[in-house]
N, C-alpha and C positions, 0 to 999 in steps of 0.2 A: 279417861284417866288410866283405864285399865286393860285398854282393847290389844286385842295381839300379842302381850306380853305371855311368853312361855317361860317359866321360871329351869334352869337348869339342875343339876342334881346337889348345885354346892348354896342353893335358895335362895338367891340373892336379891335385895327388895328393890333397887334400879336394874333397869331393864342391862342387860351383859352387850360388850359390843363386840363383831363377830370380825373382827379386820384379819381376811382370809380372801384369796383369790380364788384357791379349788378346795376340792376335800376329797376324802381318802372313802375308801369301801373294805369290805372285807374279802371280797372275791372278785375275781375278772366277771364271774356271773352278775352278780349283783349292781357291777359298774355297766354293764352290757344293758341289763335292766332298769336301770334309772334312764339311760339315758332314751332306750327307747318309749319310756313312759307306764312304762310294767309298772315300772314300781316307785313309790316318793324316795324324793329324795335331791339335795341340792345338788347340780352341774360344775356349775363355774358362775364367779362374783356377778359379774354381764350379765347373766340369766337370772339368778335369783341367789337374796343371802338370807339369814336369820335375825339381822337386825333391820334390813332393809324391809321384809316384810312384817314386821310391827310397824315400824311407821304407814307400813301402805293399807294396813288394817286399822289402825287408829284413825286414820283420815277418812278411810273409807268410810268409818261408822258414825262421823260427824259428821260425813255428807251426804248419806244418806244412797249409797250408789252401791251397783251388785260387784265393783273389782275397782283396783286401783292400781295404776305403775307408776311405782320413783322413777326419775328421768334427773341427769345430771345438772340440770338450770331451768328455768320458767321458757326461755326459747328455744330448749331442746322440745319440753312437752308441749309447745305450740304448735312447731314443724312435726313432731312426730306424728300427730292427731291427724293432722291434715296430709299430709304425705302417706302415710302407713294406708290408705283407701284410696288416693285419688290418682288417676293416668292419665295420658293425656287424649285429649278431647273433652274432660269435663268441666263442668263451671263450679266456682264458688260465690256465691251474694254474701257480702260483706258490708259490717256499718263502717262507715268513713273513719268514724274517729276511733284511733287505732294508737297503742304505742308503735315508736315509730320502726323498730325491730320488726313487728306484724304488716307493718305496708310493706315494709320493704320483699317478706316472706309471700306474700299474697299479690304484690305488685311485679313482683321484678324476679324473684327466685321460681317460685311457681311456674312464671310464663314462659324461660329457658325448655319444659318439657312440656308444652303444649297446654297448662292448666289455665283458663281464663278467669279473671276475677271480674266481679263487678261489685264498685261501692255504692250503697245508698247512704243518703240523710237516715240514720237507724232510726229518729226520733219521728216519723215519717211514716205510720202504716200503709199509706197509697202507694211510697215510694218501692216499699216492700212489694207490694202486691206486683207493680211494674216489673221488678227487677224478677221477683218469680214466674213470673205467664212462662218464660224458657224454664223450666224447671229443671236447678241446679242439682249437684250430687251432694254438695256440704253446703251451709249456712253458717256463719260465722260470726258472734258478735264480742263484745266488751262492753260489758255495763255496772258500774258507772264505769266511762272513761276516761284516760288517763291523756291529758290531763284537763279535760273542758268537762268532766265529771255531768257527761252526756248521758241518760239513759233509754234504752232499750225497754220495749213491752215484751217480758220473756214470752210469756202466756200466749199470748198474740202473735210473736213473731213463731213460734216453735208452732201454731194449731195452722197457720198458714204454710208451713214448710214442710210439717208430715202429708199437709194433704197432697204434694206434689211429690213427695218420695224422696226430703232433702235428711240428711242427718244435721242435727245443731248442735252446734259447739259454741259453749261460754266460757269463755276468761273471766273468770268469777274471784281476781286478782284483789281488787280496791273493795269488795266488801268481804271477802270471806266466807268460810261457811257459818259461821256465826249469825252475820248479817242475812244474809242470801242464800237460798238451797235451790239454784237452776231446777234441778232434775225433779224435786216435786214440781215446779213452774212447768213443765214440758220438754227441757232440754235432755241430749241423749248425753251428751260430751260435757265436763266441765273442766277445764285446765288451770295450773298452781303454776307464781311460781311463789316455792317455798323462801326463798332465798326475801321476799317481805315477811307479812304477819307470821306467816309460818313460824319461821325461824323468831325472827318479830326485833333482834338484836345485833345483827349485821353479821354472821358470823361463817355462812353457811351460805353455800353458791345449793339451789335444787329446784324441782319442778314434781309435776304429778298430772296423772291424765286419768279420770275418773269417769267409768259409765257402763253400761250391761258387758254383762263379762263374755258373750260371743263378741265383740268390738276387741274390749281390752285386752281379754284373753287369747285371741284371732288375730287380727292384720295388725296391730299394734304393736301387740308381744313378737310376732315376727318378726315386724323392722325393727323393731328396739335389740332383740336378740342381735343382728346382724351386722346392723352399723354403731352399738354400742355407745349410745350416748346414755348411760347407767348411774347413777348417785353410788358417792360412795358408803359403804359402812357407815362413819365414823361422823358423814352430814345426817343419815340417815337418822342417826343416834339423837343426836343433837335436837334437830327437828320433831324426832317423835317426842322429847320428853319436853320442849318448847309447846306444844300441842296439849299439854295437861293445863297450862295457864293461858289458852290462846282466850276462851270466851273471855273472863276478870280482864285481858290486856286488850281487848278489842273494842267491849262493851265501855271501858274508861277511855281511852282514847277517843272514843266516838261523841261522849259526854263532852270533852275538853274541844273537840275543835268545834262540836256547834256550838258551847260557850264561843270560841273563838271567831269564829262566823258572824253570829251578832255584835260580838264588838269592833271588829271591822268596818262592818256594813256600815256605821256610823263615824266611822275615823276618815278625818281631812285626809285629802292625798287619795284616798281609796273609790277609783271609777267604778269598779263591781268587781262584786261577792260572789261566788260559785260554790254551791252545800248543796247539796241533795235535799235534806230535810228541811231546809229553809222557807221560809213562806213568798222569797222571792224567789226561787228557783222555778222555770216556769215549768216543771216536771212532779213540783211536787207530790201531789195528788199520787201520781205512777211510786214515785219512792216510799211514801207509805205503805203504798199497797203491797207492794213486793219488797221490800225489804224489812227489816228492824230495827234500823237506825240509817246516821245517813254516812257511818265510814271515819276513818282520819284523814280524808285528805279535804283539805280547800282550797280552794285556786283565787288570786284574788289577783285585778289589775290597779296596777299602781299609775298613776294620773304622771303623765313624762313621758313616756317611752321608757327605752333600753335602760340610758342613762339613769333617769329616776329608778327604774328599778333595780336593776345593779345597786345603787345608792344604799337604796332598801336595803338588801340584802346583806351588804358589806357592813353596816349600821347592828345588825344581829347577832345577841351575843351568848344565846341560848339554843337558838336556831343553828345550825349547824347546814354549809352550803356542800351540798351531794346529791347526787344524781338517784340514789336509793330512796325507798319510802317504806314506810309501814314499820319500822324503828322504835323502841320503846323511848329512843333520842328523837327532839323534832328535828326535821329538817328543810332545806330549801332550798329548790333550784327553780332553774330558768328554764323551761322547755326549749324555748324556740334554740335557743346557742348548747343546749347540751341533749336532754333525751329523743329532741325530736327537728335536731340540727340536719341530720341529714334528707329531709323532706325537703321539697323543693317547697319555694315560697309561695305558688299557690296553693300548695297540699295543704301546706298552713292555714293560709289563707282560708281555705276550705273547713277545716277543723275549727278555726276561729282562734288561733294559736296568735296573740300578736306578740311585739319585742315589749310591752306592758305585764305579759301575764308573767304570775312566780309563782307554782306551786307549794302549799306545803304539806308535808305531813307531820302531823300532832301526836306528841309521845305522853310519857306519862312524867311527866315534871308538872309541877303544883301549877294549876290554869292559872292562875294571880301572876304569878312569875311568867310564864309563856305571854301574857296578856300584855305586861310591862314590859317585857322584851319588845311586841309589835308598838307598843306606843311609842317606846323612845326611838325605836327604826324609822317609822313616820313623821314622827316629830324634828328629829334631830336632837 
């Protein structure tokens, strides 16, 4: 609630917003000396601001991590985690299921300067094991994923990775820190994008790269310096004070869609259900163990194909169809034709993505109502 706020001299009870590019000194000396690190003091917006580091102290302290940097989107702070350390010649192991931004960064961008990737089944410790005997430089996962709400054994996969000398990085995106704290799990790296729960209101494009502060404060802070993909002030703002009612908007959204979960799993039309916390999910056991709930999002396939589902969807009149998630509005979209179109159809295939499934994510409008929407969608 109250992390990072520095109150200015005029006391103001919300945090001040600092929309400023550079700043001023009192001497050439003193400018001389900030920048070579003599002495504090802000540079330039790109490097660091006054409200950009409340947000990045407020997060840090809900996640439990030794630093943390704003980054301009959720796939600026994916690439930058991963690129700010890696050259060419090295490997990354990755879980398959991936938004599809991240295959593309790990598949196809990466391999352009020699980085190889290799995906396993994350859900797969053996698979793991396999894919590590080469011991990689990074480890890579998403759990739950988005959108077959796949999970990962963080514990597991991070005590197999340090013993090879990998660093692990979690997209800790679909539960939060609320839900989910990687880095007590063993993770070194966990990546935001704020522009979901963050923000949690569609309002605000940002991201965040969270872990021991030689990483963050090191090869991180150095590519971020340089190629400038920086959050502004004014999201920074936004986000931080979004961040006092993250647990209340997370912890209810999570209530509403396992409501919603169960009463799908039982609605004609409805081939399956995908919940974390669900007693069919066949992960569940894993989602207990390591998280605290099982998220807003559920994925459910609609009995037709495309058609049916589209149907679906067009049919919804509280649901709202977009490509975003984690919205205090619910939403819905279709993976395979929008967030995860540009995969090719085995990728798909692979992830278990069919023209059936339609993600949604569950806001905070009264379950009864949410509940009613899904039935008259189904129904007709």
């Amino acid at each position: 609630m109250r992390g990072g706020h520095e109150r200015t001299a005029f006391g103001e009870t919300a945090e001040g917003i600092f929309m400023t590019s550079g700043y001023v000194y009192e001497t050439a000396e003193e400018a001389a000396a900030v920048f070579r690190g003599d002495a504090d003091g802000y540079i330039y917006t790109r490097y660091g601001n006054p409200t950009i580091a409340v947000f990045e102290e407020r997060l840090r302290l809900l996640d439990g991590a030794e630093a943390c940097r704003a980054t301009a989107s959720g796939m600026a702070a994916v690439f930058a985690a991963l690129a700010c350390d890696l050259n060419t010649g090295d490997r990354v192991v990755a879980s398959r299921s991936l938004f599809g931004s991240t295959v593309a960064i790990l598949g196809r961008l990466l391999g352009r300067w020699g980085i190889s990737t290799v995906f396993v089944d994350g859900r797969d410790l053996d698979a793991w094991d396999e894919a590590l005997a080469v011991p990689p430089k990074v480890v890579f996962m998403e759990t739950p994923s988005n959108p077959m709400l796949e999970l990962v054994d963080i514990a597991a996969v991070a005590e197999r990775s340090h013993a090879v000398g990998a660093r692990v990085i979690v997209d800790n995106v679909f539960a939060t820190p609320v839900l989910q704290r990687p880095i007590e799990l063993g993770a070194d790296v966990v990546v935001y994008s704020t522009t979901k729960h963050l923000d949690g209101q569609g309002r605000t494009l940002g991201g965040a790269v969270l872990g021991p502060s030689e990483f963050i404060d090191g090869p991180l802070k150095e590519f971020q310096r340089h190629t400038g993909p920086s959050m502004s002030p004014f999201n920074a703002w936004v986000v931080a004070k979004s961040l006092e009612t993250l647990d209340l908007r997370v912890r209810e959204q999570s209530r509403n869609a396992a409501t919603l979960a169960g009463y799908l799993s039982e609605m004609p039309g409805v081939g399956r259900v995908l919940y974390p916390t669900a007693d069919s999910h066949p992960q569940v056991e894993l989602a207990n163990r390591q998280m605290e709930g099982g998220g807003s999002m559920v994925s459910v396939e609609i009995v037709g194909g495309r058609e049916a589902a589209f149907r679906f969807m067009n049919r919804l009149h509280l649901f709202d169809i977009s490509n975003n998630l984690g919205d205090a509005k619910s939403l819905a979209t279709h993976p395979a034709t929008t967030t995860h179109s540009k995969l090719t159809p085995e990728q798909r295939t692979a992830m278990g993505i069919t023209d059936s499934l339609v993600r949604l994510s569950v806001g905070l409008e009264d379950v009864r109502d949410l509940q009613d929407d899904l039935g008259m969608a189904l129904t007709g």
